[in-house]
C-alpha positions, 0 to 999 in steps of 0.5 A, a space after each residue: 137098486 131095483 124096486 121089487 114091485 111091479 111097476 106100472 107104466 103111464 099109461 097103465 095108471 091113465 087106465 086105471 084112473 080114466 073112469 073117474 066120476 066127478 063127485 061133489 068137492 067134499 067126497 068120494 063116491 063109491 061104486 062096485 065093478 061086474 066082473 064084466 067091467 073092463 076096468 075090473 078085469 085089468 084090475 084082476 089081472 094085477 091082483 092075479 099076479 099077487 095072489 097066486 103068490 100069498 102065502 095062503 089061499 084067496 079069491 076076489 069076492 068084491 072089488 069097488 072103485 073110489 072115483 075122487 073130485 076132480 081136483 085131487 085126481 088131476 093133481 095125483 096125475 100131474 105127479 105120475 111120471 116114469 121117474 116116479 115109479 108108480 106101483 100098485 100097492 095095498 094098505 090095510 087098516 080099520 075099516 072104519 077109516 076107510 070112508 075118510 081115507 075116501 074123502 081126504 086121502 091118506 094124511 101124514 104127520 110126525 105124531 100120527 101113526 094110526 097103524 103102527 110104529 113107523 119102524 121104517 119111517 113116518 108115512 103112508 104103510 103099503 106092500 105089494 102082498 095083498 095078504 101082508 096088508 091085511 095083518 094091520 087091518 083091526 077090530 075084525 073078526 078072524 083078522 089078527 093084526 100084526 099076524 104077519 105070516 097068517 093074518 086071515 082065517 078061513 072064511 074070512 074076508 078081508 078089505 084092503 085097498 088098492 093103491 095107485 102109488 108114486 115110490 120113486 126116488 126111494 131108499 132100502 132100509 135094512 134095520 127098523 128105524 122107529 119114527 125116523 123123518 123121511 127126507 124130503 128127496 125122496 117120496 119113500 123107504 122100503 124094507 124086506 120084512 120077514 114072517 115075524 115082521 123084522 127088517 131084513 138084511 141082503 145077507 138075510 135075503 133067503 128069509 124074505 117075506 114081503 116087500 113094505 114100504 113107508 110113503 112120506 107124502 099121502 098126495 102121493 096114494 091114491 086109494 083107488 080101489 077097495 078090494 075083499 079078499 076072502 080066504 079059501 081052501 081050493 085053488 083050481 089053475 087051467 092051462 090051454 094055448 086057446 085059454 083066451 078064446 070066446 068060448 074059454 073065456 065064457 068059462 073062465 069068468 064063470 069059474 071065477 065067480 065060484 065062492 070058496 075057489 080061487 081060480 086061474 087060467 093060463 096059456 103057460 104050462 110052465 106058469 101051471 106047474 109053478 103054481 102047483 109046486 108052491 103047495 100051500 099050506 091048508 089048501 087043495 089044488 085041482 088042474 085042467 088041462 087041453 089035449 095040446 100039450 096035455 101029456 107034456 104037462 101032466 107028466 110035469 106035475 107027477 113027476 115033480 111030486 104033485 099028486 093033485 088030480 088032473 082033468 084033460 079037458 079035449 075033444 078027442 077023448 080016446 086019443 087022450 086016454 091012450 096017454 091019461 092012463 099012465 098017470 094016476 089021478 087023470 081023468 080025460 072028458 069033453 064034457 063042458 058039465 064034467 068039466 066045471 063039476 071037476 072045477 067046483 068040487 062037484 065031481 
């Protein structure tokens, strides 16, 4: 049976840990990422793929990355193998703890569940859902641990770490087991929860959730990022074939940076309107679009019943009218200006 996380490859985990800071043995160090640092925007790209899948509204408001002595970061890269599946995970809890996780990893015994029950097992809790993590973080306020389906308040932010982890060998369970032993051939269990937190079924498949896994070993987390996570109400997505470019990207990074916003940009018209199908709840969508392919898209998104306004951002503006006026809510601008007041609500 397939893992329903993404994987990430060797070498990809080689990215990930190849900025490491030789530290002093006993500790971790701590520093935070610009949104400049390559390290950050490969880091963002895998958290894009998370987010505009959350049941509610988040933007990366700060990401820091643990940089480990250089012992324990050679043996967590002896253990990562293909076989091994490793996964990028989130784990939420106090933050209080957060400094010793940093300095001795995560430990595991049979007596010892600081977040929960163990209902899948004794071991390390993570999901592949940034936001379902966040409901076992505690003694924050607006965070509800154990609020499954909406942990978050608006305006709140959420620290959850990023984790580079080894899942593989691994075994579905399908019915919550409380502080059952984890056999010692495989590295983990998982579970498709619902929105209340029961274990699902493949019968109940239809009802999922999010994806959680127990992780027997803690040698096999490595807690590598600390990301905050601030709940908004407005998503903004832009789909352009040219969206990477020198001149785009400049933009993209700018809008990125907007508080209350969550941003995305892609070259997928199909990707777009997905995104703005999920409506949800709470939240407001806007979309920009190029002149290329613009008619195509903004017909897709009235015709599937999204009503959100939409902005033709093109240099040949009377061109695109001729087409932007048969659609309501769809505004046509070659202004850089117009363009990012549309994107941060300021127009």
């Amino acid at each position: 049976m397939s893992i329903p996380t993404a994987q990430l490859s060797v070498a990809e985990v080689k990215t990930l840990l190849a900025s490491e800071v030789q530290t002093t043995p006993a500790s971790r160090s701590l520093r935070t990422l610009a949104p400049s640092d390559d390290l950050y925007q490969r880091v963002e790209k895998v958290l894009d793929g998370r987010l505009k899948n959350a049941a509610h509204s988040f933007r990366l408001a700060k990401m820091e990355v643990v940089s480990a002595p250089a012992s324990i970061g050679t043996k967590f890269k002896k253990l990562v193998s293909d076989s091994t599946r490793p996964c990028f995970l989130f784990h939420g809890t106090d933050p209080q703890n957060h400094t010793g996780i940093f300095d001795k990893g995560f430990i595991v015994d049979e007596s010892h569940h600081s977040t929960d029950e163990g209902f899948i097992g004794v071991g390390v809790y993570l999901s592949p859902d940034p936001e379902y993590a966040s409901a076992y973080i505690s003694n924050v306020d607006g965070i509800g641990r154990l609020a499954y389906y909406e942990p978050v308040k608006v305006g709140v932010t959420a620290q959850v770490l990023g984790c580079i982890t080894l899942v593989a060998p691994t075994k579905r369970l399908e019915e919550k087991k409380y502080g059952c032993i984890i056999s010692s051939n495989l590295k983990s269990h998982w579970a498709i929860v619902a929105s209340n937190g029961s274990v699902l079924k493949e019968s109940e498949r239809g009802r999922n959730f999010a994806v959680e896994y127990a992780v027997r070993d803690g040698a096999f987390v490595y807690p590598r990022f600390k990301l905050s996570l601030t709940r908004v109400t407005r998503e903004v997505i832009w789909v352009d074939p040219n969206i990477n470019n020198e001149e785009n990207t400049k933009y993209v990074r700018q809008l990125k940076q907007v508080p209350e916003i969550y941003f995305l940009a892609t070259t997928s018209a199909d990707e777009a309107l997905l995104f703005l199908r999920r409506k949800k709840p709470g939240t407001e969508y806007r979309a920009i679009t190029a002149g290329r392919g613009g008619e195509q898209f903004v017909n897709g998104v009235r015709s599937g019943g999204i009503h959100c306004r939409v902005l033709v951002f093109c240099g040949a503006v009377d061109y695109h009218k001729t087409w932007a006026k048969k659609f309501e809510n769809t505004e046509v601008t070659k202004s850089t200006q117009e363009m990012i007041n549309f994107a941060t609500w300021k127009g």
